[in-house]
N, C-alpha and C positions, 0 to 999 in steps of 0.2 A: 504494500500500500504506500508508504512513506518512497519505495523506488518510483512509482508511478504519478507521483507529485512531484519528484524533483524533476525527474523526466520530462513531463511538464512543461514544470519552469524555466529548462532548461531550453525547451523548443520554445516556449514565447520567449526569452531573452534574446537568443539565437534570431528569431521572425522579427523582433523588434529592430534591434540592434543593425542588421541586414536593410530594415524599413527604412533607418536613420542615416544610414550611408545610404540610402538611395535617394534621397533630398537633399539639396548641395547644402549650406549652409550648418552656422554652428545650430545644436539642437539641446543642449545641457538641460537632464533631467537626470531626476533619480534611478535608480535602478530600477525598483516597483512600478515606475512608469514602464519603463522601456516595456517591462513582461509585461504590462496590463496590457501595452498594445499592440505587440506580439502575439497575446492572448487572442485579445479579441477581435482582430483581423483574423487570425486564424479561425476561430469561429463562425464570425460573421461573413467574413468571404464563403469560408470550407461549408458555409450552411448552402448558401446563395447557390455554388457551384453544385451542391448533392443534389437540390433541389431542382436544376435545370437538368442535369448528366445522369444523376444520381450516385451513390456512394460506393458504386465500382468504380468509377473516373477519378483517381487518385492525382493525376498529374493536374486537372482542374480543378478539383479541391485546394491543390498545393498553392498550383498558382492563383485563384481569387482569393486564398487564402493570405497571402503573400501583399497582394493586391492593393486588400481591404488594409492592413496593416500601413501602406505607403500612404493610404488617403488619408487613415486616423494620424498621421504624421503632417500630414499637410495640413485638414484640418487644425488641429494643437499648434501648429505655427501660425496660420491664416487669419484660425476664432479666436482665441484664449491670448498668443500673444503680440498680433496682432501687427505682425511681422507680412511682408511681402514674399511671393515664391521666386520670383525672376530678381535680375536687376542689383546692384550697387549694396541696397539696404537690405538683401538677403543676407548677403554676407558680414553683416555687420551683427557685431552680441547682443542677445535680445534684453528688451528694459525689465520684460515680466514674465513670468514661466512658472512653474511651480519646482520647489529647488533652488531658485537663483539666490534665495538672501544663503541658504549654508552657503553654495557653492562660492558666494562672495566674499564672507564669512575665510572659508576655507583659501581664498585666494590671495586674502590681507593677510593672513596669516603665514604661506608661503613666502610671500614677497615681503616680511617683516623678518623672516627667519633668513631670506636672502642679503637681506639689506645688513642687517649682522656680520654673517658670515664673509662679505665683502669689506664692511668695515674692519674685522677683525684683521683680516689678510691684509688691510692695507695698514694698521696699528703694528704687525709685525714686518712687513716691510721698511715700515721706516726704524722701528727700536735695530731692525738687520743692517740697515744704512749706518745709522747711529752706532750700531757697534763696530762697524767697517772702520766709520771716521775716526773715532776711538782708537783702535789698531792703528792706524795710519799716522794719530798724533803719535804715541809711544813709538813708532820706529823713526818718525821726525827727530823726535827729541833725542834717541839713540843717534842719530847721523846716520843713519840706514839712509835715510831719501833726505834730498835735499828741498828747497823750498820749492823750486820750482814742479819735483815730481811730485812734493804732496797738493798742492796746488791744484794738479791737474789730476789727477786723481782722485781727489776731493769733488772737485769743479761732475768728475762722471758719474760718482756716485751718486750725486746729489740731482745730477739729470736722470737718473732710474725713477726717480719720484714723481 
């Protein structure tokens, strides 16, 4: 029983998922959505199609099934967000969807952990400068390099930055 429910889910995620690449544009939804419409194009199509063919016709099944899953994708972009299917503003992220505020949520959060993390590397880049220049004074002051080779030296390190 429990196999025949994942199985399932697995074919609506799969139907959905397949739906969503087949409309160009970004589509960002939750998982549960994808399979609900996965779900119920498969349904709703595979009904459509039994009922004209009947439910020997598996390849017509598959594909109104397949179908109905494309249109409840366009639909959801078209009604709910209210987005265009062709054209410039397809391809642009949509303002409202269901999912968008996590996904948002989830995206400030990426990009604050980025922002860190690029900070960080640039805080140890320079303390790595800083300790180059450091070395450089002590072999100066040794007579290792003279003014002019710390100078220049200095002068390249300090262009890494």
């Amino acid at each position: 029983m429990l196999g025949a429910i994942i199985a399932i889910m697995l074919a609506g995620f799969v139907t959905g998922a397949l739906a969503r690449l087949a409309v160009p544009g970004p589509d960002p939804m939750p998982i549960w959505l994808t399979i609900a419409i996965g779900l119920a194009g498969s349904w709703g199509g595979g009904g459509i199609a039994a009922a004209i063919w009947g439910w020997n016709s598996t390849t017509g099944v598959s594909i109104f099934g397949f179908i109905a899953a494309i249109l409840l994708v366009i639909a959801y972009r078209r009604f709910y967000q209210g987005r265009p299917l062709t054209g410039p503003d397809a391809m642009k992220f949509p303002e409202r969807g269901i999912g968008l505020d996590r996904f948002r949520e989830r995206q400030a959060k990426a990009e604050h952990m980025l922002r860190q993390a690029q900070h960080a590397q640039a805080q140890s880049q320079v303390q790595d400068v800083t300790e180059q220049i450091r070395k450089l004074g002590e072999l100066h002051d040794q007579g290792v390099l003279t003014d002019e080779e710390f100078e220049a030296k200095k002068r390249e390190l300090l262009g890494k930055l």
